[in-house]
C-alpha positions, 0 to 999 in steps of 0.5 A, a space after each residue: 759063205 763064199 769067198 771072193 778073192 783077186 787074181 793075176 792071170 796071164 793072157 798071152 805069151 811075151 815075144 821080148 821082155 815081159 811087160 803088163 799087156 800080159 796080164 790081167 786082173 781077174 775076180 772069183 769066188 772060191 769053191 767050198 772046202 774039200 776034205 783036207 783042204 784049208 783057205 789061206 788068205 795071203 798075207 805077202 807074195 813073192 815075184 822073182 826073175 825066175 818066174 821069166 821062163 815060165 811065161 812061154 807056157 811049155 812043160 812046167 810054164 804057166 797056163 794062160 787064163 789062170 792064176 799064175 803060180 808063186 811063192 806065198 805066205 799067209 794064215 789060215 782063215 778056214 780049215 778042213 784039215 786037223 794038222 792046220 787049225 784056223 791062225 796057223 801061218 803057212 807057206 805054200 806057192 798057190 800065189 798071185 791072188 788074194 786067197 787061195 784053198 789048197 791042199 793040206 800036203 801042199 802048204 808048209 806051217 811056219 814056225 813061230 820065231 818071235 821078232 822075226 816078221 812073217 816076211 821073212 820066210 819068203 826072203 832069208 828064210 825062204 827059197 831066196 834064203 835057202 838058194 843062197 845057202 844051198 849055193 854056199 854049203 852044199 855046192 861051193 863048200 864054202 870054207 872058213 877062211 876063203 874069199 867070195 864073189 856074189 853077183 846081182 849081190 843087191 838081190 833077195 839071193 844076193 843079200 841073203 848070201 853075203 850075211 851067209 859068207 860072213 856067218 860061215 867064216 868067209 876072209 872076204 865078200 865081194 859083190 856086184 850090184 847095179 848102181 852106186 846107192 846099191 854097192 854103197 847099201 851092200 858096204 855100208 849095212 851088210 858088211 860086204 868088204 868091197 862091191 862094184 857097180 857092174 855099169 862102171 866098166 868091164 866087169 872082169 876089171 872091176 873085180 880085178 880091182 875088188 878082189 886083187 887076190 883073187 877068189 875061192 868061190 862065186 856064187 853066180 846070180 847073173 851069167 855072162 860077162 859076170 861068169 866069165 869075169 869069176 872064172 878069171 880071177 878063180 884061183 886054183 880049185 876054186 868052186 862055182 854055184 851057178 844059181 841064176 843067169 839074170 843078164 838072159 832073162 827074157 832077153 830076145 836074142 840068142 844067149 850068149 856064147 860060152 865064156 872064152 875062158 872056160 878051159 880054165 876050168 880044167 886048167 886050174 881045176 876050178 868045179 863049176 856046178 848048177 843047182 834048183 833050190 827045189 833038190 835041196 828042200 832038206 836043209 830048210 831046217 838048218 837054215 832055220 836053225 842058222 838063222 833064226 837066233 842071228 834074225 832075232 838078235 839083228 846080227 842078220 836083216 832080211 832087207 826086202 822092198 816092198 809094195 803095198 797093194 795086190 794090185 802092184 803085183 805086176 808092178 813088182 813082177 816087172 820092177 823086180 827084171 829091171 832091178 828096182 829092187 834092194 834086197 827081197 821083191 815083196 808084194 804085201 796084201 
């Protein structure tokens, strides 16, 4: 029988932050199977800041008049294809609508982790998850012992990498957040050791004042003044992860200059590095490895806000630029 499903499409291009007259909610009907291929009803999907530079369109950027493309985990409803029989949950990024057919090669199965909700593989275990993990391990080298500061710390990647600073051993987490509801959730049930409302004054003094001694490594979610704040309080052979730049998401004006204080790169022999979660899809298995057991035993949480309704997906999409969110930005279907 055919199958209907529900889509978001973009239909015109942003010329300043991005708002709902860009999209639009279209009606379909899946084409059969092909050799291969399975049908996934989609259970929850994931919006996130990054998905900003995509709306221009240009190489690698959305189509307009199609499905927007994103992260999404679902089952398995019909299935072409022997290694993903009917049930199996799967993740794959074929998202923003209801249901999609995809490509055997293009869908990952889940594991099955008993007490650990579906949800999860798109927040602590999912590209959130392993960006923060990624940043922590294989770019900043995090150490037993040293001292982290983690801006838009209130975020899906934020969130799940202050829970990573302390499993690894951190002496002391920092983070940053947008209200005082927030630093007081990243304090009170996170475990952070200190967190500042970054609207409170200039940030290179509130992180003076959060981490007096200064920090090993910055896990960088924002850019701008947070950055430069970060170089400043670095000490000597300090690492920076540089994993998003929230503060220039879809902001019309030029970006920022660099930080004035950027030969103090070279002064203090401080390594800043930029990373794409996508070159490092290898350590998945680790994160599993690592966190499943701390999910299960609750020594980890994967706070997520969540909206209830396919049709709140734009409304998530813009909720999550403006920081309506604590933790993960989920849409469930």
């Amino acid at each position: 029988m055919p199958v209907s499903f529900r889509a978001v499409h973009q239909v015109s291009r942003p010329s300043g932050p991005a708002t709902a007259e860009l999209f639009a909610f279209v009606d379909g009907v899946l084409p059969a199977l092909g050799e291969g291929e399975v049908l996934v009803e989609n259970a929850f999907l994931s919006v996130d800041p990054y998905m900003v530079g995509l709306l221009d369109g240009g190489e690698g950027g959305y189509p307009l008049g199609a499905p927007l493309e994103g992260r999404a985990v679902g089952r398995v409803v019909e299935s072409r294809s022997a290694a993903l029989p009917v049930g199996t949950a799967v993740i794959h990024r074929e998202g923003w609508r209801t249901h999609a057919v995809v490509a055997a090669e293009r869908v990952r199965a889940l594991p099955e982790l008993p007490g650990v909700p579906l949800s999860a593989h798109l927040s602590v275990l999912g590209g959130t998850g392993l960006s923060a993990y990624v940043g922590l391990t294989r770019i900043a080298r995090l150490k037993p012992g040293e001292d982290v500061f983690v801006s838009a710390a209130a975020g899906g990647v934020g969130t799940a990498a202050g829970q990573l600073a302390r499993l690894l051993g951190a002496r002391r987490v920092v983070g940053s957040a947008g209200s005082a509801a927030k630093t007081a959730f990243l304090t009170g049930e996170l475990g952070f050791d200190a967190a500042f409302d970054y609207h409170d004054g200039p940030v290179a003094e509130l992180l003076a004042a959060a981490a007096p001694d200064g920090i090993d490594v910055y896990l960088d979610n924002v850019g701008g003044e947070h950055l430069e704040a970060a170089i400043g309080a670095m000490r000597d052979f300090g690492r920076i992860a540089w994993c998003g730049a929230i503060s220039q998401y879809g902001v019309a004006t030029p970006p920022p200059a660099a930080p004035h204080n950027l030969f103090e790169l070279v002064h203090r022999s401080i390594r800043l590095e930029g990373f794409l979660v996508r070159h490092h899809l290898d350590a998945q298995q680790e994160l599993y490895a690592l966190l499943g057991p701390q999910l299960r035993s609750g020594r980890v949480s994967a706070p997520e806000t969540v909206l209830d309704g396919f049709d709140r997906t734009v409304e998530a999409f813009l909720g999550v630029l403006a920081g309506a969110n604590t933790g993960k930005m989920l849409v469930r279907i």
